[in-house]
N, C-alpha and C positions, 0 to 999 in steps of 0.2 A: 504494500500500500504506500509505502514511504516513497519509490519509487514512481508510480501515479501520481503520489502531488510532487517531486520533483519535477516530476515532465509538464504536471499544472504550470510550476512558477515558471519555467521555462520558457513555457508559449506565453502567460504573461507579459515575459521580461521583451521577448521579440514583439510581444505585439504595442507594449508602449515604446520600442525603440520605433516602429516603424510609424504611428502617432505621431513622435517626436521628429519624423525625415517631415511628416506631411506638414507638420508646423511650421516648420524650418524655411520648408517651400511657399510654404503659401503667405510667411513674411517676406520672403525674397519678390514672390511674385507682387505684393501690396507696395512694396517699399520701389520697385521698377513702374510701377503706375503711378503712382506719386511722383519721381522724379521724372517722369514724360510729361505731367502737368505741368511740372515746376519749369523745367525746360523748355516748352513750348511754347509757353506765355499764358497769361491767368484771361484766359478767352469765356466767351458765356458755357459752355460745357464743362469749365475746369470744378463749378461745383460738382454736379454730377459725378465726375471722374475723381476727385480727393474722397467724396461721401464711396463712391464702390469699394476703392483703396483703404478703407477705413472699416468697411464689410468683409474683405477678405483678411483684411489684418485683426478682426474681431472672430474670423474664421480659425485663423491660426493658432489665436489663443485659446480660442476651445479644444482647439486638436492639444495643445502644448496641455493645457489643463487635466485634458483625460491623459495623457500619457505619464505627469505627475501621477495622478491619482493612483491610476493604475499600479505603477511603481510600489506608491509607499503604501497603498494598502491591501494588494497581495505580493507583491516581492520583497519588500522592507520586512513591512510587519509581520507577515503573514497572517493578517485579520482574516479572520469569517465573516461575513457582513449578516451577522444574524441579531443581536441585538440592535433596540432601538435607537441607540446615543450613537453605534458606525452608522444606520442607516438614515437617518438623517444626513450627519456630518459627511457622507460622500452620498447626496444628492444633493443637497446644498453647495457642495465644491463644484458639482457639473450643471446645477441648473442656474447658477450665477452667471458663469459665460452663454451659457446656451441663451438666458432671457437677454441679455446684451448684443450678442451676435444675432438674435433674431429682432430685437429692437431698432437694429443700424440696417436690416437689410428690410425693414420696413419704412427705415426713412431711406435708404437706395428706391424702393419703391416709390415712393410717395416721390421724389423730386423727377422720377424717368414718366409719373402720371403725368407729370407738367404738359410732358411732348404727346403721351395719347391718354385722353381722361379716361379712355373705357379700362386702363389698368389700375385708376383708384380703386374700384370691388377686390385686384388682389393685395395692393397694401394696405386696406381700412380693415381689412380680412386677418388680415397678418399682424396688425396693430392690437386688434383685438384678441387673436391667439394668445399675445406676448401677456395680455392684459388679466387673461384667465388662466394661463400659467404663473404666474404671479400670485394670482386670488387662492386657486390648488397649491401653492406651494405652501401658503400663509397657513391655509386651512391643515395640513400635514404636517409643518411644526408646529402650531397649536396642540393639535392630537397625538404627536407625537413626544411633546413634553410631559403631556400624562402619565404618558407610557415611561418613559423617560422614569418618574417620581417612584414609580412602581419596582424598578430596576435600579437602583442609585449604587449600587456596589459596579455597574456596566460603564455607568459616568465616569466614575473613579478608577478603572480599569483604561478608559479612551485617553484620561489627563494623563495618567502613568503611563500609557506609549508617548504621550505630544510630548511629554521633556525625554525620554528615549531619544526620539526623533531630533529634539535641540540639539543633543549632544553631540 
């Protein structure tokens, strides 16, 4: 069995190195779109074109973020994510960027409706996904502190890795 979750943390470890290429890329790609604006001169498109640059670069960070996560909490730590104080605290790490990066590619939407209004239904669409992912997230740490009060020896067990983790 021992050998099963080695080969677990293994594919783990490969799969947030390969997260961490996609992040890497998709800053290199953000950061080459921004300096084509920069370069070319601040024309009526360059807004457009910094706000997409700032979609993919909030793209990146989610990729960068899951391959954190991933890392420290099956290959560092080697957590179970079965109590309620990990499951929070790594959804909360991934729906941080995800509500962000889906925030910025709803205002990429909303300034590209400028040019055709028939695609404000997909970014007022997208605005309000961000807005109800928000409200569920609210609603599950709520309920999830309950749960939390229930289990406080699990709390005390997350604190005791996070200074692990400092060292």
């Amino acid at each position: 069995m021992k050998l099963v979750h080695s080969l677990f943390t293994a594919v783990h470890a490969v799969i947030a190195l390969l997260f961490a290429l996609a992040a890497l890329t998709l800053v290199w790609i953000a950061a080459r779109t921004a300096w084509s604006v920069w370069s070319g001169g601040l024309d009526a498109d360059a807004t457009l074109h910094m706000v997409q640059a700032l979609g993919i670069l909030a793209s990146g960070v989610v990729a960068l973020q899951i391959a954190q996560t991933v890392v420290e909490e099956e290959v560092v730590r080697d957590a179970h994510i079965s109590g309620p104080t990990r499951v929070r605290r790594f959804l909360s790490r991934f729906l941080v960027v995800l509500v962000v990066a889906l925030a910025i590619e709803g205002l990429v939407a909303t300034f590209k409706a400028q040019e055709d209004p028939a695609s404000l239904l997909y970014s007022s669409a997208l605005i309000v996904a961000v807005g109800a992912l928000l409200a569920g997230w609210g609603v599950f740490i709520h309920l999830n502190r309950s749960a939390e009060e229930l289990e406080p020896e699990a709390m005390q067990e997350a604190k005791g890795e996070d200074r692990k983790m400092r060292e």
